[in-house]
C-alpha positions in Angstrom: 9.3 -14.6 13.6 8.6 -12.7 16.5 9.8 -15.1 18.8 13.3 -15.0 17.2 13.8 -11.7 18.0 12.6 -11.9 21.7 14.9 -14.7 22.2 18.0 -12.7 20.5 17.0 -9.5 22.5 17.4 -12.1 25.9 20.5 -13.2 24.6 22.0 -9.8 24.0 20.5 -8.9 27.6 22.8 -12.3 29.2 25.4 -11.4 27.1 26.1 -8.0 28.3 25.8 -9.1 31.8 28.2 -11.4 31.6 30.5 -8.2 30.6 30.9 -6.8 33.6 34.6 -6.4 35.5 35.4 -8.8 38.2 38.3 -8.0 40.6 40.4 -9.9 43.3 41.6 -8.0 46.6 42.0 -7.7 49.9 38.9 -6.6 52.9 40.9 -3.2 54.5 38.0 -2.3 56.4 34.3 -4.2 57.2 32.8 -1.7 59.9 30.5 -0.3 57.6 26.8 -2.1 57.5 26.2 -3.7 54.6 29.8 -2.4 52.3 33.1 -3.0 52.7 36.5 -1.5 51.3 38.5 -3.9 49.1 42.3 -2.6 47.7 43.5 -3.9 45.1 47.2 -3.9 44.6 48.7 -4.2 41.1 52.8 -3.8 39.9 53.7 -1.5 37.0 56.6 -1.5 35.2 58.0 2.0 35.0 58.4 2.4 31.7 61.7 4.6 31.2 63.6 3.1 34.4 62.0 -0.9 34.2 61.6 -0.2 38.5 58.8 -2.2 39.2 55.9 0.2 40.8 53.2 -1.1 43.2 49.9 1.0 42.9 47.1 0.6 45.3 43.5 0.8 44.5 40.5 1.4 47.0 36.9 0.0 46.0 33.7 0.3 47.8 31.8 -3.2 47.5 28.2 -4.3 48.5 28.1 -7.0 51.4 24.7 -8.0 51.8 25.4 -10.3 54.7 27.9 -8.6 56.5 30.0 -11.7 55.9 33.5 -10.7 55.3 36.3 -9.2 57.8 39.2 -7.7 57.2 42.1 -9.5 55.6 39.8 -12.0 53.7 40.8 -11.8 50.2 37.7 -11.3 47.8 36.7 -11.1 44.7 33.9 -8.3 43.5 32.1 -7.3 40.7 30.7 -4.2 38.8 27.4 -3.3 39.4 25.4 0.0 39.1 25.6 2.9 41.2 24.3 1.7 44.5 25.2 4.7 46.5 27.6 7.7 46.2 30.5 5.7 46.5 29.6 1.9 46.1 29.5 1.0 42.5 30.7 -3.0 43.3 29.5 -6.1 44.7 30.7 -8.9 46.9 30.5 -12.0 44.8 32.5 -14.4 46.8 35.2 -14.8 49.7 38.3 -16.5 48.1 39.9 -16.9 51.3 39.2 -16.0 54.8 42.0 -14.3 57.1 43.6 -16.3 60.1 
């Protein structure tokens, strides 16, 4: 019986891994070590007028290799804090810039 619970708790643990936000954008700036700044541009629809509003957002990601220059579009990850800003992590370039 034991076991059946260990095994549920391991499940729960993948599970909720699996939870975690993943978001595509663009490298603005790589001349940190190790972190980069990824924005992330998304169109709202104003809700009164129906103008179609474009609203930039500004992440802090974790590149561990230092692989990724600007204009490469990316896609990231949540992760815990890692420092007072960085709270994301490089997970894979979706397309390098020319």
């Amino acid at each position: 019986m034991a076991t059946d619970v260990t095994t549920q708790d391991q499940a729960a643990a993948e599970a909720s891994r699996n939870l975690r936000k993943e978001i595509t954008g663009k490298v603005t700036s790589s001349k940190m070590d190790k972190s980069i700044t990824v924005a992330v541009v998304q169109k709202q629809k104003h809700p009164l007028y129906g103008k179609f509003i474009t609203k930039t957002t500004k992440f802090h990601a974790h590149d561990e290799n230092n692989e990724c220059g600007e204009g490469d579009t990316v896609l990231i990850m949540s992760t815990r804090p890692l420092s007072k800003t960085k709270r994301w992590r490089l997970v894979e370039i979706i397309e390098r810039a020319k």
